[in-house]
Backbone bond lengths (Angstrom), bond angles and torsions (degrees), N, CA, C in turn:
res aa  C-N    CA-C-N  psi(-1)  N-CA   C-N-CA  omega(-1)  CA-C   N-CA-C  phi
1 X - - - 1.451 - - 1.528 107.41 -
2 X 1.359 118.71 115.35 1.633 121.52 164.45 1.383 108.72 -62.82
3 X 1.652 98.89 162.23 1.811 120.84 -174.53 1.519 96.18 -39.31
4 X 1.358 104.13 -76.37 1.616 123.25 -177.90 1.869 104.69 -31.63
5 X 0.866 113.49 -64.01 1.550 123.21 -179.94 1.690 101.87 -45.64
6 X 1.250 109.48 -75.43 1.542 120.25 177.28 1.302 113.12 -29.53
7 X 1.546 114.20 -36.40 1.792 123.96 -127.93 2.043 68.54 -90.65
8 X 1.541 105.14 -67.47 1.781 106.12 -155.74 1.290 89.49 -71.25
9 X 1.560 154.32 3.07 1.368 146.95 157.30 1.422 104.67 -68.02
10 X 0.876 131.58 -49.43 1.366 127.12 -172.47 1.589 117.97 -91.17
11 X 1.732 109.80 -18.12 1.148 104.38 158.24 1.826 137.40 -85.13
12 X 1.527 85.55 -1.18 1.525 96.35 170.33 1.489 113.79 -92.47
13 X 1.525 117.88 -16.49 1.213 120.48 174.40 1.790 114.27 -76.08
14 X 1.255 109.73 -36.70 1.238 120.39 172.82 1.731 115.05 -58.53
15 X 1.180 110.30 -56.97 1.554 114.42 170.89 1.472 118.75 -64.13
16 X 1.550 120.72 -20.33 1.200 127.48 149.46 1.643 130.37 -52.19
17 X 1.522 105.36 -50.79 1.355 101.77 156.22 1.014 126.30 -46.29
18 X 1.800 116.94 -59.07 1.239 133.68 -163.04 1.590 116.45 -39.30
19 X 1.361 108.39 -41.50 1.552 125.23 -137.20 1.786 96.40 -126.52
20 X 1.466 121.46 10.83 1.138 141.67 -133.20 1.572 80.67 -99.06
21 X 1.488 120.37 144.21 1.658 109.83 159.91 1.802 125.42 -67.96
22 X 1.098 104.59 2.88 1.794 122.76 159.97 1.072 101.32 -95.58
23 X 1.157 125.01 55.31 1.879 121.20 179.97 1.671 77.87 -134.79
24 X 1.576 135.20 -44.52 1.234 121.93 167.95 1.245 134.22 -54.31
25 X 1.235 106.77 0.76 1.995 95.07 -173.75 1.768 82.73 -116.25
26 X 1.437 131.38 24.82 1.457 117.31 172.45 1.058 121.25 -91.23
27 X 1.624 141.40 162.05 0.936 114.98 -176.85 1.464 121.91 -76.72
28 X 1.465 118.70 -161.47 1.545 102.72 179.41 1.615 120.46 -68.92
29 X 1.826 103.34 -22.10 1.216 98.66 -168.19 1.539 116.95 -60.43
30 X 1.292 111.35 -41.30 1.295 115.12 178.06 1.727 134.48 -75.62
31 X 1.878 106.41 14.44 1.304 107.67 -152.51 1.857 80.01 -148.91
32 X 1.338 132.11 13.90 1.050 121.40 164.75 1.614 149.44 -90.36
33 X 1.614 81.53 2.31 1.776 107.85 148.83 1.078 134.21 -57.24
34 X 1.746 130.72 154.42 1.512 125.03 171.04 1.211 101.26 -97.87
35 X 1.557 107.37 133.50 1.109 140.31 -169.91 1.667 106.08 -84.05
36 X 1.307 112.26 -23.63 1.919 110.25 -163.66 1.012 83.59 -101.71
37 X 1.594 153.71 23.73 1.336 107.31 170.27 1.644 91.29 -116.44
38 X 0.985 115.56 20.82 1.606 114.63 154.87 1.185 119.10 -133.05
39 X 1.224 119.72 41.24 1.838 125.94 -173.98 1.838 107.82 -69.57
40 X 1.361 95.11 -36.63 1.434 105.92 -151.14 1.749 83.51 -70.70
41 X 1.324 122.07 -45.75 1.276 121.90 -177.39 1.599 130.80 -77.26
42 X 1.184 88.57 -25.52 1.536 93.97 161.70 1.486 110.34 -60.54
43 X 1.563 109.42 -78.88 1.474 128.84 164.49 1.460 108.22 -6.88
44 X 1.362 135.17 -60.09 1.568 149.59 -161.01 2.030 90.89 -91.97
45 X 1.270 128.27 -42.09 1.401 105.83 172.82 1.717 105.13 -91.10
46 X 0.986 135.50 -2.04 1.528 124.67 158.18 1.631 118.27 -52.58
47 X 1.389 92.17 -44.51 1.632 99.33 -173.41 1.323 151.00 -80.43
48 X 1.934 80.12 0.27 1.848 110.87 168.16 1.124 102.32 -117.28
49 X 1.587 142.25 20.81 1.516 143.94 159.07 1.633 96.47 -98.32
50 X 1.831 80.12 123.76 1.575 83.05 166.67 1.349 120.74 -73.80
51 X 1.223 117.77 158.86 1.963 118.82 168.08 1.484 123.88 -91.67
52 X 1.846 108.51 -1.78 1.542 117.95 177.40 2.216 93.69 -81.53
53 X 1.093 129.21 132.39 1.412 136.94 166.86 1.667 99.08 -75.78
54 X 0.939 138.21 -6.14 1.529 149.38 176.95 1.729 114.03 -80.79
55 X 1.027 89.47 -32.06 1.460 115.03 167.21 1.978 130.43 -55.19
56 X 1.824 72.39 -55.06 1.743 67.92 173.68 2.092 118.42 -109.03
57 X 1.409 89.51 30.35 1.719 101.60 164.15 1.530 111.98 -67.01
58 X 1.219 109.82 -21.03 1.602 110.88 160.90 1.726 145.40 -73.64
59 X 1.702 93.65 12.39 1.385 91.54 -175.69 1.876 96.78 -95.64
60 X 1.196 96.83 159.84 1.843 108.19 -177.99 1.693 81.04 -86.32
61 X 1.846 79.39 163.32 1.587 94.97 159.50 1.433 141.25 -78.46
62 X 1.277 112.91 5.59 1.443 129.40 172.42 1.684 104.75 -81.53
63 X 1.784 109.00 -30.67 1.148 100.64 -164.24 1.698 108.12 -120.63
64 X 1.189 114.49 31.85 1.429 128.33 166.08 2.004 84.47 -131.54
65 X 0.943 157.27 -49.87 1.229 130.96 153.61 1.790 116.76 -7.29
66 X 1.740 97.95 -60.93 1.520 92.58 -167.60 1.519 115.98 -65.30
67 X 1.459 104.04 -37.78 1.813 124.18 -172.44 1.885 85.74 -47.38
68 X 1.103 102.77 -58.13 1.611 99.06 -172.33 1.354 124.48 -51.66
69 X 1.128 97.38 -64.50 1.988 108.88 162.24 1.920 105.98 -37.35
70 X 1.090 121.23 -58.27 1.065 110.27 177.88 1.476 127.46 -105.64
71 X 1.217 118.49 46.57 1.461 148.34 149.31 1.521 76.24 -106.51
72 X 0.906 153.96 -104.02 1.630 142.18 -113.71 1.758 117.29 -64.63
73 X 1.639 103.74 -28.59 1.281 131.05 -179.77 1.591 92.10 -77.24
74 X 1.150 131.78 -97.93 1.306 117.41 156.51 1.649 111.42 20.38
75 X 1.128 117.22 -80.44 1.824 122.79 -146.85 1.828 94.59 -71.78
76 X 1.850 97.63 -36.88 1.559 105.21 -159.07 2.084 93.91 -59.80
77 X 1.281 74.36 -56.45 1.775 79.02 174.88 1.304 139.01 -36.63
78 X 1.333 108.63 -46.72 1.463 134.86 -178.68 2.078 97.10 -69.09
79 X 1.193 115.02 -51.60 1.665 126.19 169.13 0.945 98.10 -44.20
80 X 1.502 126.64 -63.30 1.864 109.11 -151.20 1.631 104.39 -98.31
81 X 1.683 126.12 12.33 1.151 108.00 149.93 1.778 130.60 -108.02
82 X 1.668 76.63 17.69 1.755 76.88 162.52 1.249 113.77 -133.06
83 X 1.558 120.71 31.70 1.497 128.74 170.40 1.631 90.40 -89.44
């Protein structure tokens, strides 16, 4: 998998979280974004994530490293626009 490949793999996993039905039990800080003004894009990366978890036993550790890094960027973000 190239950077580019990796890069929207892991950014579809991230918006997967985001938009995830475990996005309701978060607190507010992390859920005080609007959600519709990226539906259409969420919607379009939902539909190339698989739903088998068997699936993504194939990422290396360089590239669940990044998923992490940017889940964390993600959260930091989500904090400092509701401080």
């Amino acid at each position: 998998m190239d950077n580019m490949a990796a890069s929207r793999h892991t950014d579809r996993g991230v918006n997967r979280l985001m938009y995830s039905p475990f996005q309701r039990d978060l607190p507010p800080l992390f859920t005080s974004f609007n959600p519709t003004e990226d539906d259409e894009l969420v919607n379009e990366v939902l539909e190339d994530i698989s739903q088998h978890e068997e699936d993504y036993l194939d990422l290396t550790l360089e590239e669940e490293s990044q998923l992490i890094s940017k889940v964390k960027a993600y959260l930091n973000r989500g904090s400092t626009h509701t401080a």
